[in-house]
C-alpha positions as CSV (number, residue, x, y, z in Angstrom):
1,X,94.1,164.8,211.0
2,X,97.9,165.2,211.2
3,X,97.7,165.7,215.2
4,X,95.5,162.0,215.3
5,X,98.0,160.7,213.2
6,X,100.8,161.9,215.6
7,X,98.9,160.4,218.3
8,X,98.7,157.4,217.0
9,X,101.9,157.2,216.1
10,X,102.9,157.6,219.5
11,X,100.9,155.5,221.1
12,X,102.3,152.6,218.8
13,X,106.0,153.3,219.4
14,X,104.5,153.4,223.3
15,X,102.6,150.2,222.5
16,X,105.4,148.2,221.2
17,X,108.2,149.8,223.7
18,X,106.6,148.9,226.9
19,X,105.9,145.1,225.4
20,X,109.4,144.4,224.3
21,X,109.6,140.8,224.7
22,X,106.1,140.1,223.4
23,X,106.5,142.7,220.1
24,X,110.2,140.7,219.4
25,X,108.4,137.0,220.1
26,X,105.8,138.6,217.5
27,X,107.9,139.5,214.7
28,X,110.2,136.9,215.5
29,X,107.5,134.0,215.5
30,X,106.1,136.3,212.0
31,X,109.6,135.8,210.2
32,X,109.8,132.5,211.0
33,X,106.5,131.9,209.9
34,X,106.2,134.1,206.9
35,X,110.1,132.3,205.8
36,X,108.3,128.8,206.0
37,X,104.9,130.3,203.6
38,X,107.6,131.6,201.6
39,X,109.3,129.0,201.2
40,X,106.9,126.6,200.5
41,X,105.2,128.7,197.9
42,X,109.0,128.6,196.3
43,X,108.5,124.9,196.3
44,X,105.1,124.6,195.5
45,X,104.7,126.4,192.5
46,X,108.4,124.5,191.7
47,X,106.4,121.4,191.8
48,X,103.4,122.8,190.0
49,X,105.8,123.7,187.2
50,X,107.8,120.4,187.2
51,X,104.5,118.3,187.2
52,X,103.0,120.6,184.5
53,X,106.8,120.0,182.7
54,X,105.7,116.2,182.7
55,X,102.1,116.1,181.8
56,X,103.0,117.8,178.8
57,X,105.1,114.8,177.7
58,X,102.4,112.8,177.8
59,X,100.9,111.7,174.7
60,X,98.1,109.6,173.2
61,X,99.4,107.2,170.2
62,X,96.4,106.1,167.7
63,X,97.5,103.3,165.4
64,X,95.4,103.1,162.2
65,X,95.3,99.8,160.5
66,X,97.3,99.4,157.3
67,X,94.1,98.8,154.8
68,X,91.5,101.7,156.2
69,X,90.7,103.9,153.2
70,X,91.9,107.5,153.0
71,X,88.3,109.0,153.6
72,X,87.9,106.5,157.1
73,X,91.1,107.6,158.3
74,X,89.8,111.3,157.9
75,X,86.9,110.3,159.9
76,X,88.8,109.0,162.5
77,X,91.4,112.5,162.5
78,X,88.3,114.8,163.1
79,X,86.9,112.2,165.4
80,X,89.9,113.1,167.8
81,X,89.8,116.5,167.6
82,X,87.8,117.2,170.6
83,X,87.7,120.1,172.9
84,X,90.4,118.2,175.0
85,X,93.2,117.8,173.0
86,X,95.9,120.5,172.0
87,X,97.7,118.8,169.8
88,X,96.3,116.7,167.0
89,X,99.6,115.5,164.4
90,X,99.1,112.6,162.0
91,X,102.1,110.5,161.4
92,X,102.2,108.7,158.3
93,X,104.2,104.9,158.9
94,X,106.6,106.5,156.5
95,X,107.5,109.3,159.0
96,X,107.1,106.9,161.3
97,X,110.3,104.9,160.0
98,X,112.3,107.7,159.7
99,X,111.9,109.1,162.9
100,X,113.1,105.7,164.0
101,X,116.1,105.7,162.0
102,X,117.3,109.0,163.5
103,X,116.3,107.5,166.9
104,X,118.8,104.8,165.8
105,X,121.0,104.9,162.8
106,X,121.9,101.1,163.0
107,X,118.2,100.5,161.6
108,X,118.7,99.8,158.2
109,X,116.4,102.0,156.3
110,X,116.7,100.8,152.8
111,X,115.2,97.3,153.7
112,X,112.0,98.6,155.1
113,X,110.8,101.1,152.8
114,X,107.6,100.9,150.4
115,X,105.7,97.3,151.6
116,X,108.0,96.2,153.7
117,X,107.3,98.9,156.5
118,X,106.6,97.8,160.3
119,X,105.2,100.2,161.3
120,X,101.8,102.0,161.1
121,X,100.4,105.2,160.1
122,X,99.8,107.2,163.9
123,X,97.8,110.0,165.6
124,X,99.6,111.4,168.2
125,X,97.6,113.8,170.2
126,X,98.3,115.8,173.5
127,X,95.5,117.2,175.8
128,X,95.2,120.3,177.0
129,X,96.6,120.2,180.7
130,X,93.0,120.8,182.2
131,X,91.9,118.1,180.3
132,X,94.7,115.3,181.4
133,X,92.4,113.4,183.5
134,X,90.3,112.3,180.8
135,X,93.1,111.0,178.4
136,X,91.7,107.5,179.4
137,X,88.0,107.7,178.3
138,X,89.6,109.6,175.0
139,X,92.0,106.5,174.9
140,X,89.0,103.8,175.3
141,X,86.2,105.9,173.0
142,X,89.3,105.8,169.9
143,X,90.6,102.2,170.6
144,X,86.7,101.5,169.8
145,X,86.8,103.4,166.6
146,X,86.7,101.2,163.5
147,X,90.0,101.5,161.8
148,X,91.7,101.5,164.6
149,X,94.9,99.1,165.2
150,X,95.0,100.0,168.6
151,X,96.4,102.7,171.3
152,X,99.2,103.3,173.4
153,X,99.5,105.2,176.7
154,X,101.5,104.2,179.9
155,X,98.3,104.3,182.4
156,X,100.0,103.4,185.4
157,X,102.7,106.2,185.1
158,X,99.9,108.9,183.9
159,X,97.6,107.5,186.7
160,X,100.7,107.9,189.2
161,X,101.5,112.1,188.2
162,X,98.0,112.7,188.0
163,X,97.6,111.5,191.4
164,X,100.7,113.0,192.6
165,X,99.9,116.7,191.0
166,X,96.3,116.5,193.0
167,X,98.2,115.4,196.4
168,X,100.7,118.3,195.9
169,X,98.2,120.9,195.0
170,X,96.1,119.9,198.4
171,X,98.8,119.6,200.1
172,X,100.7,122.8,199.6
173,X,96.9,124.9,199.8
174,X,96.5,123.0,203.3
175,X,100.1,123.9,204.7
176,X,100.2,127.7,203.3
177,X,96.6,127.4,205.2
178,X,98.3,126.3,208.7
179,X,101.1,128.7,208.0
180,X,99.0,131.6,207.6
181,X,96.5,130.5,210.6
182,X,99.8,129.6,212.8
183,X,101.0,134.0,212.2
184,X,97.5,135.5,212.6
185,X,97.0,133.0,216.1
186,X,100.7,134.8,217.0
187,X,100.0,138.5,216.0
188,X,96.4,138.3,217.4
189,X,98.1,136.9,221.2
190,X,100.8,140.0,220.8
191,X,98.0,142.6,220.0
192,X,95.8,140.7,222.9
193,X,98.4,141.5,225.7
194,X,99.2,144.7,224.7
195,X,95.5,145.6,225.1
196,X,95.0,143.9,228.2
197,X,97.8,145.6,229.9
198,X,96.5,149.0,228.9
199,X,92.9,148.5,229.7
200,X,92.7,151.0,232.5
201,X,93.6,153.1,229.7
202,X,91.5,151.9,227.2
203,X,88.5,152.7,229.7
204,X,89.5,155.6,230.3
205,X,89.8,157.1,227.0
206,X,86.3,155.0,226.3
207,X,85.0,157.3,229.2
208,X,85.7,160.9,228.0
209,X,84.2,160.0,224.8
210,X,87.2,158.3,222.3
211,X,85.6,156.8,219.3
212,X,86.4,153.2,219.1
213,X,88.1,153.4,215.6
214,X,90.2,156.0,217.5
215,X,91.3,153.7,220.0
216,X,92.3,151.0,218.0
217,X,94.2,152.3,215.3
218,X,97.2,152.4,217.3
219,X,96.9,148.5,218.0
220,X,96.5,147.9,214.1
221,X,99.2,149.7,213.3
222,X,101.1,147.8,215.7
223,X,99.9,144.6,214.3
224,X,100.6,145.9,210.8
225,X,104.0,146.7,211.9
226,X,104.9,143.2,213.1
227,X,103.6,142.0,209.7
228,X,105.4,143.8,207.5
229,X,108.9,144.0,209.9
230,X,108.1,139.9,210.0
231,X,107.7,139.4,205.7
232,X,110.8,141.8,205.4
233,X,113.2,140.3,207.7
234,X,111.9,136.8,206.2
235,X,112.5,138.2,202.5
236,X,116.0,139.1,203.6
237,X,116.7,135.4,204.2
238,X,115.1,133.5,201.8
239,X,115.8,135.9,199.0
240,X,119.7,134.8,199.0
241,X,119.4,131.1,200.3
242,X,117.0,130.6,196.4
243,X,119.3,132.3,194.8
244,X,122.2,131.0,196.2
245,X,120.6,127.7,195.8
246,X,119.6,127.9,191.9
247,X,122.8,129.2,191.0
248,X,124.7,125.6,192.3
249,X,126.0,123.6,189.3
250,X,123.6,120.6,189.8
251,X,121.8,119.4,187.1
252,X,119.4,117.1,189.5
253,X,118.4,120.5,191.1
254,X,117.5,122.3,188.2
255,X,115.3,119.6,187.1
256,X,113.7,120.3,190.6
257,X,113.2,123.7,190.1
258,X,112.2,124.8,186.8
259,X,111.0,128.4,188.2
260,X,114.1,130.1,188.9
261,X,113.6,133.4,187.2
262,X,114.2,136.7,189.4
263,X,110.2,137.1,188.8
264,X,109.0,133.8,190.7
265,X,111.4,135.2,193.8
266,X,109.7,139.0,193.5
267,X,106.3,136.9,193.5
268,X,107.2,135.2,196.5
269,X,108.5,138.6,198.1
270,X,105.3,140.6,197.1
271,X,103.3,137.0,198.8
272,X,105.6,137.6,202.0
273,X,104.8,141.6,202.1
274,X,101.1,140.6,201.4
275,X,100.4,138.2,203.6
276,X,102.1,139.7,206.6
277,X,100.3,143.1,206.3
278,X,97.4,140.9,205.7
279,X,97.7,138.8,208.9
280,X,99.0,141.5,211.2
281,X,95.4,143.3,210.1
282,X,93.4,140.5,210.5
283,X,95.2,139.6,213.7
284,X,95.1,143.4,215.6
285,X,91.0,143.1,213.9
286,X,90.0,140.0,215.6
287,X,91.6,141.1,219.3
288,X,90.3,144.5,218.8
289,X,86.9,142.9,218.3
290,X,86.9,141.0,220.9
291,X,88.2,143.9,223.3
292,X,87.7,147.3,222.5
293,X,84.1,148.3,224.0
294,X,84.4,145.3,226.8
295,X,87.3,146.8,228.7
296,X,85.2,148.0,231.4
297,X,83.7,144.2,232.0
């Protein structure tokens, strides 16, 4: 076992040292590439976090009507808590007041106490973020409810995140997608030409009697190689240019990037380590496949 893994050894340094330019396009092309998927996971699970940041402000107000009886306003209480909602908090309309007053001290709170209050007893619920696309039936089925005053939620806004969290989640699947297809297309090309110009080789050793899993672990190593030399290089960039770029005194970016803990960059690193032993696997696999055991067509 230790003399094959010798061999194979040495017949990946030879693999890569008589292919120079194509082994330094590969890892080359794989930094670039595994920098890009790296960087967009940066800023799409950035996004994810700054959406999810929003939703959560988003509330449902329930105003009850000023004569409903204690027990109907009960009824209406447990009739909003349903399995979407993760916060359920009744407001009474003198809670209400005073939550205005500290809102705004100039409202003056002695002439609107006992019958002389505005304002209206309140549920205010939050849903659970799975949940946020049905705060509009939840809003319609309680605005329906006898007792009810009526509801408040800002549709077009909620309509607007909800729509943009669903365009950012398909979005940044479909371009870690291309990313990852773009370094295996490269990787699989690299591993392609190395095998075509040792064939004579390759038949060869397929004629004494080589096993093919013999013959081809020097390519996947080599593919493996690229991979990991690719996610390293591309870690060694994009490591300092986050951190470097969270630790600037601008308010307007930290609202950007909520995610800037050491552990969300280490994520992104193990991603990077991942996904280029990952694709310089699948890439050596697919050329192997399509090679070893036709060499002598």
């Amino acid at each position: 076992m230790q003399h094959d893994l010798m061999f194979w050894l040495r017949e990946t340094a030879s693999n890569i040292g008589r292919n120079r330019l194509m082994s330094l396009l590969a890892v080359t092309t794989a930094t670039i590439g595994l920098f890009l998927l790296g960087a967009f996971f940066l800023a799409f699970i950035n996004l994810q976090a700054l959406v999810k940041n929003q939703t959560q402000k988003l509330d449902l107000v329930v105003f009850l009507k000023a004569d409903i009886s204690p027990q109907r306003r009960k009824q209406i209480y447990d009739a909003a808590r349903v399995k979407q909602v993760a916060d359920l908090q009744f407001m009474s309309k003198a809670q209400v007041l005073r939550e205005a007053v500290r809102r705004d001290p100039d409202i003056p709170l002695a002439d609107f106490e006992g019958k002389y209050n505005p304002y209206s007893d309140e549920l205010r619920i939050n849903l659970k973020e799975e949940y946020l696309n049905d705060i509009f039936k939840l809003e319609d089925y309680l605005g329906g409810l006898p007792g009810v005053l009526k509801t408040r939620s800002d549709r077009e806004p909620i309509r607007k995140l909800l729509a943009f969290k669903s365009f950012a989640t398909i979005a940044g699947v479909v371009s870690l997608v291309i990313l990852g297809m773009a370094i295996l297309l490269i990787i699989h090309n690299a591993i392609r030409l190395t095998i075509f110009a040792r064939r004579r080789e390759i038949q060869i050793m397929e004629l004494v009697g080589a096993t093919n899993w013999f013959i081809r672990v020097p390519f996947l190593l080599e593919g493996v190689l690229y991979g990991l030399l690719g996610a390293i290089l591309a870690s060694l960039v994009l490591s300092p240019l986050f951190l470097a770029l969270v630790r600037m005194p601008w308010p307007l970016l930290h609202d950007l990037l909520p995610l800037a803990q050491s552990n969300v960059l280490w994520s992104c690193v193990a991603l990077m380590l991942g996904a280029g032993l990952l694709f310089g696997l699948l890439g050596s696999w697919f050329s192997l496949a399509r090679s070893i055991g036709k060499t002598a067509h």
